[in-house]
N, C-alpha and C positions, 0 to 999 in steps of 0.2 A: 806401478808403472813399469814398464817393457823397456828394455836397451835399444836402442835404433836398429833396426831389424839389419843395415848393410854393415854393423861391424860382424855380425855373427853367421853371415853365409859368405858361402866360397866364390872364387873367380869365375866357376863354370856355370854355377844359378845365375850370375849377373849378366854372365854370355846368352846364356837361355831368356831370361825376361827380355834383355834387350830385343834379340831376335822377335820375341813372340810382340812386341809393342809394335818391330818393324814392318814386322807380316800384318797385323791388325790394321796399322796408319794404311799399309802398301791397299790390302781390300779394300776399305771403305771407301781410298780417293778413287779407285780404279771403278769403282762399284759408280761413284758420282756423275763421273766425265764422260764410263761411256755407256749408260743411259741417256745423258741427254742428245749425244752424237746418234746412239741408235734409235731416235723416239721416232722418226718416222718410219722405219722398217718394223718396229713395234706395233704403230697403230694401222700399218697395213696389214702386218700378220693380222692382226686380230678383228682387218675390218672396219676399221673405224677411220674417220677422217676430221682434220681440225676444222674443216667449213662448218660443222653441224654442231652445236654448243655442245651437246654431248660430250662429243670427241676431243673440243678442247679441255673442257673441265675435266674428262680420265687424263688426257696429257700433261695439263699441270699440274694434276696430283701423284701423278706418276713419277713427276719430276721432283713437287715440293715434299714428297711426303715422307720423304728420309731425313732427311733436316729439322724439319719438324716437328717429327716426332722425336729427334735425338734432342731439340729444343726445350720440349715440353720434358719426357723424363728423365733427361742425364742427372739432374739436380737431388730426385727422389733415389736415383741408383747412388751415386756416392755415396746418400747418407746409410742406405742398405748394405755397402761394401764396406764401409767401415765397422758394421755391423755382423758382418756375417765373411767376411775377410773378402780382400780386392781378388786376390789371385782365385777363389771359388769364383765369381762374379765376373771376372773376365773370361775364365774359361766355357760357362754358361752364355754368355754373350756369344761366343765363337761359336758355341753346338748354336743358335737360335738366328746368326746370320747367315752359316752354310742351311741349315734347314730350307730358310726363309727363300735364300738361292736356289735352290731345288725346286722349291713349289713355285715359286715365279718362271723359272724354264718351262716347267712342267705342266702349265695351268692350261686345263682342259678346258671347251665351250669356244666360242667365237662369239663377236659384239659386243653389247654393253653388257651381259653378262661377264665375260671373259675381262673386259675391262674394269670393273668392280672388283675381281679377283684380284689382278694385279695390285691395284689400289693398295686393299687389305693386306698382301704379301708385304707389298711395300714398307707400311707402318710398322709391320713385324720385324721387318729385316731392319726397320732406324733403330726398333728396341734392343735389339742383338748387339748393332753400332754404339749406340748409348752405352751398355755394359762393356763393350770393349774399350774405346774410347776415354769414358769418361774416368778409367783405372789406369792407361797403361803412364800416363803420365806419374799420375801418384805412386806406381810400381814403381819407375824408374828413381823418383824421389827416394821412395825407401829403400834400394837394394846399391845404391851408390853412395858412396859418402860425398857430401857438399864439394868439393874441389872437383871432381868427376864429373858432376851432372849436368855441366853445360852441354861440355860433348854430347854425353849421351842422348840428352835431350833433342841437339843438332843433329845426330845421324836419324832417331826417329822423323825429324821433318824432313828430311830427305826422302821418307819414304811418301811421303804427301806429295811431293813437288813431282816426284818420278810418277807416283800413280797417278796424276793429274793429266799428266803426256799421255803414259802408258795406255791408260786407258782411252783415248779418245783414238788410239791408233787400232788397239785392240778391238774397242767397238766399233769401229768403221769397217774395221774387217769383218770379226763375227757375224756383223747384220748383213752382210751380202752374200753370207751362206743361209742361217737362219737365225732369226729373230732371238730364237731361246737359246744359242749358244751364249750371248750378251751376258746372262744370269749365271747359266751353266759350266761358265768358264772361274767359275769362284769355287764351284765345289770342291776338286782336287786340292789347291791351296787351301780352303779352310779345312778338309779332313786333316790336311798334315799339320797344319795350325792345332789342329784342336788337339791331334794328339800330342804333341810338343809342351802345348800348355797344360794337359793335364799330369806329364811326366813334369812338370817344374814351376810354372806358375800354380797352381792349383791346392799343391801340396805346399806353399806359404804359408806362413803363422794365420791362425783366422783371425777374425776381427777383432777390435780394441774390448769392445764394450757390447754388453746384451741391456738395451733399452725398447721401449715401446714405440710402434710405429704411429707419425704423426699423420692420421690418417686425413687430417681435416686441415692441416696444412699442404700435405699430398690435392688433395683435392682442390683447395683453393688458388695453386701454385698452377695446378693440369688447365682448371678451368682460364681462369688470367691468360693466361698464354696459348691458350687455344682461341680464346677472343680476339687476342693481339693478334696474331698472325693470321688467323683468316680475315680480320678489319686490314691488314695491309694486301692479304693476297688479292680481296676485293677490290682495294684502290687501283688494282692493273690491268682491271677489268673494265670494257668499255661503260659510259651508262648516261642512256638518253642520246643527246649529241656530242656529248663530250666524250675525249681519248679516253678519258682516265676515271676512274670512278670516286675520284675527291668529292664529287658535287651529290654522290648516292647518300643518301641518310643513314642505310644501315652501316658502310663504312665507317661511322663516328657513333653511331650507336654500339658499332663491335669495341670501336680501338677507347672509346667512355667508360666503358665498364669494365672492360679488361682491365685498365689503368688505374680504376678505381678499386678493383678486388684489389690488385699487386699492390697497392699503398695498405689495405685490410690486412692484407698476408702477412707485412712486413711487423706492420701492428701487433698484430697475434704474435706472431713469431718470437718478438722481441720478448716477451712477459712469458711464454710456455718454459717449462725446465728443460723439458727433452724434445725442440723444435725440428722439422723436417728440413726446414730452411733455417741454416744456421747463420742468423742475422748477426751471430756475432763477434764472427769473423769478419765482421766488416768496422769492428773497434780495432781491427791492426791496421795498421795506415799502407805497411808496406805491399800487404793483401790487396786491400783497396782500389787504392791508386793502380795495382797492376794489373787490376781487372779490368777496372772501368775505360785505362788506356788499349788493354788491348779488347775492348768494345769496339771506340774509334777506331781503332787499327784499321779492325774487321767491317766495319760501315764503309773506311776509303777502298778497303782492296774490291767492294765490288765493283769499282771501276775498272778494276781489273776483269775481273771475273767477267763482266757482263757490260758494262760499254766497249772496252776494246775486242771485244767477242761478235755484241755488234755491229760497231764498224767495220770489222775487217768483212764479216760476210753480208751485211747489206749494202756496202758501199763498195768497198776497196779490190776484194775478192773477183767478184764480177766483172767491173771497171777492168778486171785483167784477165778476163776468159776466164775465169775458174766458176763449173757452171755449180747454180744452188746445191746440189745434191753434194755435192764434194767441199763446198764450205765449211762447212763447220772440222771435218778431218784437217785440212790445210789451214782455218784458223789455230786449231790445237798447234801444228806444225811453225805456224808466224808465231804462235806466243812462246817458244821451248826456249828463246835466251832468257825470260824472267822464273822459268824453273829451273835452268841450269846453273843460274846467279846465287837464287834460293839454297838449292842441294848444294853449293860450294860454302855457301858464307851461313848458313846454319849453325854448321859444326866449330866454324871460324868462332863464330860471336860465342858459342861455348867457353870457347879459350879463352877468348877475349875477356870473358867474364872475369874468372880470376883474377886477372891484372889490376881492372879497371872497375869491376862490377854491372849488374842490370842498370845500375841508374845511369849511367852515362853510352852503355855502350845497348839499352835499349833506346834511348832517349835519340843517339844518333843515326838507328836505324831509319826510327820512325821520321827525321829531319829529312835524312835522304832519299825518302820514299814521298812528303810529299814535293821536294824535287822535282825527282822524277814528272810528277802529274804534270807539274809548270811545265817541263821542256815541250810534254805531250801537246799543249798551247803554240809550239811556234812551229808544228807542221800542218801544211794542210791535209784535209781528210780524205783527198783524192787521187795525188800525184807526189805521194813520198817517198825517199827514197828509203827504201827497208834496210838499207845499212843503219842509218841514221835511228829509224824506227829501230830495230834489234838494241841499238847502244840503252837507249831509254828506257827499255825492257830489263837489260842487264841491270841497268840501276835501279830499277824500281823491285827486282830482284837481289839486290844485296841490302837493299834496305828493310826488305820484310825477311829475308835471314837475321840478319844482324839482331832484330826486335824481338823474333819469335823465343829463339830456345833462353837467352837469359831473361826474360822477363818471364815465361815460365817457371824456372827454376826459383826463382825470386818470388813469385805469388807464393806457390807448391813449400819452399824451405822455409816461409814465414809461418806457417802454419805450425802446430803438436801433429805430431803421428797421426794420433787418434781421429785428426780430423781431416785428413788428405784427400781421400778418396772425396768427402764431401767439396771439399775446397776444390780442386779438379771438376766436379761436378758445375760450381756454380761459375767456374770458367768456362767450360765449355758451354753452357746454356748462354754464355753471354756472347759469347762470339758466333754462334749457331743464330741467335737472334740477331746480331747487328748483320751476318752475312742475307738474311733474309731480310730485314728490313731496305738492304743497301739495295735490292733488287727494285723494291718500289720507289724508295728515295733516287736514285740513277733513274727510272725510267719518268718516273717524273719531271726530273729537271731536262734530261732528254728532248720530252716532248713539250713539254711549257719552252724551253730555248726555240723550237721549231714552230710553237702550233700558229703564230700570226704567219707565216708565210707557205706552209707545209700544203696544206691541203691546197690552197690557190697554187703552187708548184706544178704537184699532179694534176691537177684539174688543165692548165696549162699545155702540160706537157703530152694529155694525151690528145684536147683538141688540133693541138698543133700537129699530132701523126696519124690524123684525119679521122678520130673516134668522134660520133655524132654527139653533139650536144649533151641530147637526153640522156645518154649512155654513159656520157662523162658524168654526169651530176650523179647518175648511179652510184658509179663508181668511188667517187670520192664522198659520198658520203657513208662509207665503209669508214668507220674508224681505223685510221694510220696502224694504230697500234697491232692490229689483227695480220698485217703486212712485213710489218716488223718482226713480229715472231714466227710469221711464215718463216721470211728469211732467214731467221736465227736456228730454224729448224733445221734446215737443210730445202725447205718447199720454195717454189715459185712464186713469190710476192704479187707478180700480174695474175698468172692463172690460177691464186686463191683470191684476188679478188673479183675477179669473173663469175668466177663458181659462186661465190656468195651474193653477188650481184643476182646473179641468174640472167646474164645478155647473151648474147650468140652476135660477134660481130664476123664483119667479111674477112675473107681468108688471109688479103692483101694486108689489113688495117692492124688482123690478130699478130701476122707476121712482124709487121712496123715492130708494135709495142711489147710483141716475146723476146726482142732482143734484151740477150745478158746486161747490155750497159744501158738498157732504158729506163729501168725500174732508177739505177743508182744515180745518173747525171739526172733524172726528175725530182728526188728527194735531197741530194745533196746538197744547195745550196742553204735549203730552209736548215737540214739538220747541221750543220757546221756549227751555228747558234747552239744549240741543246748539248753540242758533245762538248763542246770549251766552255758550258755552265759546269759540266758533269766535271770535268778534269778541274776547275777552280776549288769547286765544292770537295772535292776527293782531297787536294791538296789541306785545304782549312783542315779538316779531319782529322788527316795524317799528324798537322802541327799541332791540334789538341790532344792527338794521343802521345805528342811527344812531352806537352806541357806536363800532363797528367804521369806521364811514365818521371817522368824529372823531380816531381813533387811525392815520389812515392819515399824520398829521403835517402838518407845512410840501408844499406838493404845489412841484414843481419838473416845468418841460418839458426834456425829451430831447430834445436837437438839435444838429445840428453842420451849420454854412453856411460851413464852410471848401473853399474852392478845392481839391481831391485833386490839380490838377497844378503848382502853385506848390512849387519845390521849395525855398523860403523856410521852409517849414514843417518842414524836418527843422530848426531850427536855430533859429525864433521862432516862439513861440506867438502867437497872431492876438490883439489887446486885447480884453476882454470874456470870454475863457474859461479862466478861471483853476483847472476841475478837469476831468478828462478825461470824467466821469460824475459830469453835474448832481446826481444821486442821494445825500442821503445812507448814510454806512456805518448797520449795525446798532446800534450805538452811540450814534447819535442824532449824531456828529461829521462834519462836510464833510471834503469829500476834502483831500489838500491842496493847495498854489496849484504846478503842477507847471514855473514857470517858473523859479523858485526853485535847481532841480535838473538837472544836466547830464543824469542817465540817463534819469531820467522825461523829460526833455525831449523823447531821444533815442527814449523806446518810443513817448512818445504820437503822436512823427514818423510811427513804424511804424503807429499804428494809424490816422492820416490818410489813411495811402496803402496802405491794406489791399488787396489785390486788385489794384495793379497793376507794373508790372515793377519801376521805382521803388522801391517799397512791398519787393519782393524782396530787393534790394542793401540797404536799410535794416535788411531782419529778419537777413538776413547777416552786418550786424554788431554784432549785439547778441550778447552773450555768457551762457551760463548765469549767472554769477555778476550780470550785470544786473538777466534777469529776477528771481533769487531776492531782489536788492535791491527790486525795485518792488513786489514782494509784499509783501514787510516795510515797506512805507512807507506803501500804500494800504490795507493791511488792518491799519495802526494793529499793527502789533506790537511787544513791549520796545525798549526803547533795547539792551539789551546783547545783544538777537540781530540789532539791523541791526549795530552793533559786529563780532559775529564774524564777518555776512557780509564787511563792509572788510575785514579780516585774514585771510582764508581763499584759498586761491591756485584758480586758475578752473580745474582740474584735477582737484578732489578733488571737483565736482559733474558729475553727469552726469544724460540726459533725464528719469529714473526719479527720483530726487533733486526734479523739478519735478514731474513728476504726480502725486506721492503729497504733496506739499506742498497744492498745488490743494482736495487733497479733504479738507482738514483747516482749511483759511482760507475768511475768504468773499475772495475775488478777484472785485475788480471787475470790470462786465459785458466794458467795453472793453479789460481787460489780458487778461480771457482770452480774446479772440478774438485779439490778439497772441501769446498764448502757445501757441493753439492752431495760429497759422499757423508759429510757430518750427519745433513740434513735429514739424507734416508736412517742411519744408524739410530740417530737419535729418534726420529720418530717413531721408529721401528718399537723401539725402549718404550717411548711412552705409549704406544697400544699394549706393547705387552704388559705395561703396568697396568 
């Protein structure tokens, strides 16, 4: 076993990783924001329009498909980076997202041709994202030592918060020169990225471990999750009369079986030796718990993300002369108090860590974020005043600083070395899923708050500005929802519903209803209902992620800064490390103090010197009847079964006798990597007998 990789490099590699995690964060959000700000100067270049199903489906995959796919395989790359070392891995990730940058500028053809390309580029540049991503966290975990890494952790999410602005301003501008600047403007920053990280990330210790790739857990993990999220991306899709495609069969046919593999997966997972998905990381509580809260976390912030995004440009924006086209850049511009809240109190909650720890001081994030959602409740949707608004933003801004970087560091330092990249992994795939889920869950509740009075609104509202009958019932039986995302585009809400209608009204009537504030004082009343469902439900969220972040317990760092060549260690345990895995058991009880005990003395020797020759002679000779005692000692079992182990002759246990024990206790992280190395040694032994 390996010393912690940050006591044995210098101040300037930490300077270097840091940087290169904050360029990686800075691309991807910049890469997210002003895609979506630039999609209709995109699907103009290319021809294409959202009226034509076509065109919506390249649009939303253009939009979803970086997500997505960082969804589906951030989980399979951690377990690769741990394999093959994070710092290779992230540096690959960087050459394959400037690539992928490149060829999306660059993509030749016009139409749905042209549109397909995109697509495809798209999925490339999430796999790039995914390898960057899903390491630089775990980087930062190894190259700081625990008292360090909140900080560090908080200046990386500042680079989110800035890219998130940055970007919707930068693409607002790019796309009013050309559409391929949008892509093209990543180049220059990932060349210097990449060379940066192959000068210092790159050249990092390689991986822990050379195991076999779980290709059938790869595969079952791609498939689940590909079913999931295309069963939710189809619930936002219209189907039949309804907004929403809840009432479509194959929505529950996708989100059925998707649901039903990832319970198969989990299954498998658990019982394989060397899983892809490493289920079992989720017998550390502290792991756990700080996943699953920042799941919720990431489910409430799409309220952020996409109902106050929303409102500001289907309703509010409008309502104040600001015409379609410029929405979405000047929403970017109304939401900058909740990233500049973010980028302050990030780095704060870092510190804060230390004093107080993740458990309380992500626990209060998450209280004052869902806050925040409540105040959002006591303005109206149409005549607020943006002082007021901005304040709310701030706070819903220092509540998701405050949560983000220590409960990071908290999931990430509960972990072994060995297993970071992975564990990172299966964080980021969970909050990449709940931001995508929150898209369908929010427009849901959106439009269910609105749909009993919504469409009777418009229908209303355009009789009444003297559109004929027949041409109104046209009109409103266009699914809301397709108006909606007009709006959120940056397009015309009325003149996409026209064009999809197919009416030609009088010049006088078109005029009436072109007005900027028609679309939004017709919908507004109905959608008030749907956006204070959206902000309730967003709060609940917040307060489970807070539940969940609070129950994650006492947070304790994983670490081990013992010498592996000091062969002083078979035989004294170093002062200061008194249980072999900081981690509490399940139990809520500390390991126990293993100096105490000849054998554990003897295994934890083995597990110091894991992986090297030394470390062989040592697993040599430990006896089954050992391990089966260190089992029974660390997994807290009766007095009268460690009793029968003493009395039982070391003949009447064999390897089978140990495996089939394993999957019935929780055994700690670090005896089963002992027991797993016995495993192979000795089986090795008996083929060669």
């Amino acid at each position: 076993m390996q010393k912690e990789l940050w006591a044995s490099i210098s101040e300037g590699q930490r300077r270097s990783v840091l940087i290169n995690a904050f360029l990686g964060a800075l691309l991807g959000s910049i890469n997210v924001s002003s895609v979506v700000i630039a999609l209709p100067a995109i699907l103009r270049g290319i021809g294409l329009s959202i009226n034509t199903s076509i065109g919506f489906m390249i649009m939303a995959w253009i939009m979803f498909a970086y997500p997505l796919v960082m969804a589906i395989t951030v989980a399979l790359i951690g377990r690769l980076s741990d394999m093959y070392g994070r710092g290779r891995v992230f540096t690959i990730g960087d050459v394959v997202f400037t690539v992928s940058s490149l060829l999306l500028g660059l993509t030749p053809g016009y139409g749905t041709i042209a549109g397909f390309q995109l697509v495809a580029y798209r999925f490339i540049q999430g796999l790039g994202g995914a390898m960057m991503f899903g390491n630089s966290a775990a980087l930062i975990t190894d190259v700081f030592p625990p008292e360090r890494r909140g900080v560090a952790q908080g200046i990386v999410g500042i680079s989110f918060s800035a890219g998130s602005v940055l970007g919707l301003v930068i693409g607002g501008l790019l796309a009013t020169i050309n559409w391929r600047w949008v892509f093209l403007f990543n180049a220059p920053i990932g060349i210097v990225s990449i060379i940066w990280a192959y000068k210092s990330v790159y050249k990092l210790p390689a991986g822990f471990t050379r195991t076999k790739i779980d290709w059938i857990g790869a595969s079952l993990l791609t498939l689940s999750l590909v079913l999931l999220l295309m069963g939710l991306m189809l619930s936002m899709t219209p189907y039949e009369n309804s907004s929403l495609g809840w009432g479509n069969p194959m929505v529950w046919t996708l989100l059925g079986t998707g649901g039903a593999l990832f319970i198969v997966l989990f299954i498998i997972e658990a019982r394989i030796t060397e899983p892809m998905l490493r289920v079992k990381l989720f017998r550390i509580r502290q792991f756990t718990y700080g996943v699953v809260s920042s799941l919720f976390l990431f489910l409430a912030q799409g309220a952020n993300v996409f109902v106050l995004s929303l409102l500001l440009q289907a309703i509010y924006l409008p309502l104040h002369g600001i015409p379609y086209a410029d929405t979405p850049l000047w929403a970017g511009i109304y939401l900058i108090p909740s990233s500049v809240a973010n980028a302050i109190f990030a780095p704060i909650g870092g510190k804060l860590l230390n004093k107080f720890g993740a458990r309380v001081v992500s626990t209060l994030g998450a209280v004052i974020l869902a806050v925040s959602f409540e105040l959002l409740t006591l303005l109206p949707i149409t005549n607020f005043s943006y002082v007021w608004f901005a304040v709310i933003l701030f706070i819903m801004g220092t509540g998701s600083g405050l949560f983000q970087s220590p409960n990071l560091v908290s999931i990430l330092s509960a972990v072994p070395p060995t297993e970071r990249s992975a564990a990172s992994g299966l964080r980021s795939a969970m909050q990449n899923i709940g931001l995508l889920m929150s898209f369908a869950i929010f427009l849901t509740l959106v439009l269910t708050g609105a749909s009993s009075t919504l469409v009777r609104s418009i229908y209303n509202a355009l009789v009444s500005a003297g559109v004929p009958v027949s041409d109104a019932v046209r009109l409103t039986s266009i699914p809301p929802v397709y108006a909606l995302f007009a709006a959120f585009l940056g397009y015309d809400p009325i003149r996409t519903m026209i064009t999809q209608a197919s009416i030609s009204l009088p010049a006088n009537v078109l005029s009436s209803i072109d007005q900027l504030s028609f679309f939004p004082s017709a919908i507004a009343p109905a959608m008030a209902v749907g956006f204070y469902y959206a902000y309730h439900a967003a709060a609940i969220l917040a307060v489970i992620a807070a539940v969940f972040s609070y129950l994650r317990g006492r947070e304790v760092f994983h670490h081990n800064t013992v010498e592996t060549t000091q062969v002083a260690a078979i035989t004294n345990v170093p002062e200061g490390i008194n249980d072999p895995d900081p981690n509490y058991n399940n139990n809520g009880n500390p390991n126990i103090d293993i100096k105490s005990d000849s054998v554990l003395r003897k295994t934890y020797a083995a597990y110091l010197l894991m992986n090297t020759e030394l470390g062989k002679t040592v697993l040599s000779n430990i006896t089954s009847k050992d391990l089966i005692y260190a089992i029974a000692i660390t997994s807290k079992l009766p007095n009268w079964f460690i009793e029968f182990i003493n009395n039982i002759n070391e003949c009447n246990i064999n390897m089978s006798v140990i495996e089939s024990l394993t999957k019935y206790v929780n055994v700690p992280d670090w005896l089963m990597e002992v027991i797993n190395g016995w495993l192979k040694i000795n089986s090795l032994n008996s083929n060669n007998k």
